[in-house]
N, C-alpha and C positions, 0 to 999 in steps of 0.2 A: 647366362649369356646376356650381355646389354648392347644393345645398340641403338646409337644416333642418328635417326632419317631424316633426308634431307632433301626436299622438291627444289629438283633443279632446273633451270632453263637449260643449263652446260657446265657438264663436269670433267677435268681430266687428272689422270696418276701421271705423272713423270721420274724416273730414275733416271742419274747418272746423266740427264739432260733428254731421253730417248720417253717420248709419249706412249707407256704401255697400256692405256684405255682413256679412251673419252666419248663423250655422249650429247646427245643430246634430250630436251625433256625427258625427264624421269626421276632417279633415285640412286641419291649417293648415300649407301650404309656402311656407316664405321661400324665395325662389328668387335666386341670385347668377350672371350672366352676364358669361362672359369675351370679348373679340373673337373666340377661337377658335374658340365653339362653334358646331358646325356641327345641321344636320337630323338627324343620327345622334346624336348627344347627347340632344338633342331628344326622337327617338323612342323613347330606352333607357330615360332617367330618366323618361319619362311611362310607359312601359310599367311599370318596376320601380315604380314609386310604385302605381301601381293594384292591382298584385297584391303586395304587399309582404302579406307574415300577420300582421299585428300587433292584429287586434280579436278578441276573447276569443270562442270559439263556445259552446257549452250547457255545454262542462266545464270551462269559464275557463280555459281553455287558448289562447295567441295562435295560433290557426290561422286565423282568418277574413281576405279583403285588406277593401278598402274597394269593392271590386268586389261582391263577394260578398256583402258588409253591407249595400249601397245607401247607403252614408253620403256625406254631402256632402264637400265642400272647398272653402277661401280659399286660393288662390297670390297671395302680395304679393311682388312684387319688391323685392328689397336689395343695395346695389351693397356693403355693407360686413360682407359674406360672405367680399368677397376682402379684406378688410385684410391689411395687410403690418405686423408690428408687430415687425420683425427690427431696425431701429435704432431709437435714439431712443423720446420716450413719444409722441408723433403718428401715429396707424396713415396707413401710404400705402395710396391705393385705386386707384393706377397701371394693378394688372391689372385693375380692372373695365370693363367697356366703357361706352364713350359710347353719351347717348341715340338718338343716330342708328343705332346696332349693338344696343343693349340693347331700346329701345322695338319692334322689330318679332321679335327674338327671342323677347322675352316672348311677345309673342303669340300665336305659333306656336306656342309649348309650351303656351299654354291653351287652343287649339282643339284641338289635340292632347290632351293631357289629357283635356278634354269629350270629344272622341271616343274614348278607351280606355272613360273611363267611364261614357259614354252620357247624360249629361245635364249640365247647364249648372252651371259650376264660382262662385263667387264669385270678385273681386278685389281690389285696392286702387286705388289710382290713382297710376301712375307719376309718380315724381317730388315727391309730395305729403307734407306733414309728415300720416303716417297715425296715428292711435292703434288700436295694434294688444290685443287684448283678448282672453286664454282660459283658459280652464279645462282643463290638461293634464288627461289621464284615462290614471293611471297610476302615475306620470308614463311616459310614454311621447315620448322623444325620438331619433330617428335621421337620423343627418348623410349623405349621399351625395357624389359628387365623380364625374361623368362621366371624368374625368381619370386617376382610380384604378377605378372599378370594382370596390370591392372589398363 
């Protein structure tokens, strides 16, 4: 499982022209799922996302999580996280998982998530051409990989 965090002032999903989440201060997570990721992935990456210290406290200093801030969040799934771009100029998305493996994983890692962070996270809509929209605040970008752990 990899995902892209991203501290934002304001984030929104739009489909089809219709705004289905947007926020203010917090965390936009493109989220990329592999067949392998299991419930432990799962529970690691939503736990480290929640308390990750990345929003400034009274001495603008990054000590605060997004727990701590009470700040919102958008997780949009994206299968082309895991691009392969080792041959050729065509990225393969070989290791991304199908919807059948993707669509109920996502899920689980957003009721998860909601439950780390105690209230109800935004989304996008699997599958759908989204327009994704934010205002890094920072810039503040950090990549994760269940895989590494690092």
């Amino acid at each position: 499982m990899r995902a892209v965090i991203q501290r934002v002032s304001k984030a929104s999903v739009t489909v089809d022209g219709l705004v289905v989440s947007k926020i203010e201060n917090g965390l936009l997570i493109l989220l990329g799922i592999e067949n392998e990721d299991s419930n432990d992935d799962i529970q690691w990456l939503s736990r480290k996302i929640t308390n990750l210290r990345i929003f400034n406290d009274e001495n603008g200093v990054m000590n605060k999580s997004l727990l701590e801030m009470g700040g919102e969040a958008i997780v949009v799934s994206q299968f082309t996280l895991h691009a392969s771009t080792k041959k050729g100029n065509r990225p393969s998305y070989i290791k991304a998982a199908k919807p059948d493996i993707a669509i109920p994983t996502y899920e689980k890692f957003v009721k998860q998530f909601e439950n780390e962070l105690g209230k109800k996270v935004g989304t996008g809509i699997f599958g759908a051409d989204m327009k994704v929209e934010l205002l890094n605040d920072g810039p503040v970008t950090i990549t994760m990989d269940t895989k590494y752990k690092e």
